[in-house]
Each structure stands twice: as C-alpha cells, then as structure tokens.
C-alpha positions, 0 to 999 in steps of 0.5 A: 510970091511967085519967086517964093513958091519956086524957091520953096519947090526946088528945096523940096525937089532936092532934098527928095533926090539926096535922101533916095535909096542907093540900090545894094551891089550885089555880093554874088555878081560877077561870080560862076554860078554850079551851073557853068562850073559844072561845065568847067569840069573836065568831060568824060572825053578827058578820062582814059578808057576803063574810066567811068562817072559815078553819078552819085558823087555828081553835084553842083549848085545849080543857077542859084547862089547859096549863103556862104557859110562858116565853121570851126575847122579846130578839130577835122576829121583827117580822114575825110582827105581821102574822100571826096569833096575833101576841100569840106575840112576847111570849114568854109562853104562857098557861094556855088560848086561843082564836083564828080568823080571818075572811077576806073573799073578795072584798076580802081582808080579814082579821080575826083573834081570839084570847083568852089567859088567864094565872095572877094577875097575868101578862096585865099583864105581857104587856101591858107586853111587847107594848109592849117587842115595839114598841119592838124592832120600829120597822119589818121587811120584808115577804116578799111585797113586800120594802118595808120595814114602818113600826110605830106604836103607842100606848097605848088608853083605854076598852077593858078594863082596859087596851089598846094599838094598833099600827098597821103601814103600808107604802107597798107595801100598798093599806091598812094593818093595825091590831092591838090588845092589851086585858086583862079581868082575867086575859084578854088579848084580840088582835086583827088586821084589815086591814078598812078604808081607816083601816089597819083601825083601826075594825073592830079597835076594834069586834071588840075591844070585841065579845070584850071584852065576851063574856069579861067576860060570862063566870063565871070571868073570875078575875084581878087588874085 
C-alpha cells in the first residue's frame, strides 16, 4: 500500500511539472526604446553656428514600446519626402523612435533626424519600402512653388548595414534636398538635409554616419543584420 501511494504521487508530481506555463519571450526585448534613442541622435554641439532646435519637430517614444503598426503604402503622398519624419511613407511604424530637426536661422537650412527601431527582421523590410516609395514617386509638385519636383535616388555603400539615398531636385528651389535611409540592425536611421550647394548630399551623409555610429554604440541594439 505504501509502494502504491508513493507511485501514484509521483505521477501526479510529474505530470503537474509537464502541463506548467512556459512564460512568453518578450518581442520588445533587447530593443532601444525613444528614450535612449533620443540620446543617439546628434547633440546640438554637433550642429554648425546659426543652427537651431525646432522644439516642435522634437518627439520620441519615451520608456515605453508602441504596438507596431502597418499600412498600405500603394499610393504615398510623395510629397511628404520633403517633410519631416519622411520615413512615414513606408507604411511601417516601429516599436520606439526618436527625431528633431535643426534649422539654420540665417540660410534656412534644414537638417532633420529620426531613428526607428522595429521587431526581428522589419527595418530590412522598410528598407526595401523606401525603395518601393521611390519608384512610386518619380516627381510631385511643390505646394509652395507648384514647380514640379524631380526624385533621384540609388542604393548606398558603406553606411550601416545597409543604406539608400534619395535626392529631390526642383528647378524652382535655390538647392536641392537629399534624404538618406541607413539600417543598424533593428534600427533605421532617416535623415533630411537641405544644407549645402550639392542638394545637401554631404551634410546627409555626415549626420547619418554621426547617428549611425551612436546607435551602434548603444547596448541593446538587438536585431538581424
């Protein structure tokens, strides 16, 4: 009897420890949230004299994860490329972001920022729609001018793990705008920048390479490359 009883305890023992819950891994671990983001972006120390935050412009996610969200990009409005945030036109929100912008008060100039971060293996994926978002918008209007807007773009070596540069010309405007789309990991880094007589190409470049680097620096960049 006493062989019994110890038999039947231990069945029951076992069996409760097979049908326990597994906890849920967490789809945000690992990942930067717009609080540490917002300390990727480049300092205002990084900015030349006669640039300036726009403190409207400034927003970021916080210490908290948004739900991720998706939607058509079939149509953009292509003229969202010349505004901030332009990354939007893919469709694709992430978990957590950062972004401001820099104006300059004597010349105008601008230079935008922002670092997404999205679950596994998206930020290729919106790599990939930005490049979609191009081929969709070959030209728009301009609001301002109602000149027409030419867009240029190509793929980029030696930023990130990837990187793709699109250049918006008008022969209305005084200088070009060049944007520039580079992925770390789980991170997509976007910038904007009408700083420059090349279109802004080299002052893009040169901020890009400055987030790059700090997000890269930064523990908890998680992701696929």
């Amino acid at each position: 009897m006493a062989l019994a009883s110890c038999s039947s305890s231990s069945s029951s023992a076992d069996g409760a420890a097979s049908t326990a819950p597994t906890k849920p891994k967490d789809p945000n671990a690992g990942l930067l949230t717009g609080t540490q983001l917002k300390k990727a972006l480049a300092p205002a120390s990084y900015f030349r004299a006669g640039f300036a935050a726009d403190p409207s412009a400034a927003r970021d996610t916080g210490d908290t994860y948004q739900a991720p969200a998706t939607k058509s990009a079939d149509k953009p409005h292509c003229a969202g490329l010349g505004a901030t945030s332009w990354i939007s036109l893919t469709g694709v929100e992430g978990v957590s972001f950062a972004q401001n912008s820099y104006i300059n008060k004597n010349t105008s100039a601008e230079l935008d920022q922002e670092i997404d971060v999205y679950r596994g293996t998206t930020a290729a994926d919106v790599m990939k729609d930005v490049a979609q978002v191009v081929s969709a918008c070959p030209s728009y209007t301009d609001a301002d001018t109602r000149s027409t807007v030419k867009v240029t773009s190509a793929s980029t070596a030696g930023l990130g793990d990837e990187a793709y540069t699109i250049t918006l010309t008008d022969s209305a405007w005084e200088s070009g705008t060049t944007l520039i789309a580079a992925r770390a990991g789980a991170a997509v880094v976007s910038v904007l920048s009408t700083d420059g007589s090349d279109n802004g190409a080299a002052s893009a470049k040169k901020l890009a390479e400055q987030v790059l680097t700090s997000v890269k620096g930064m523990s908890g960049t998680a992701g696929q490359s």
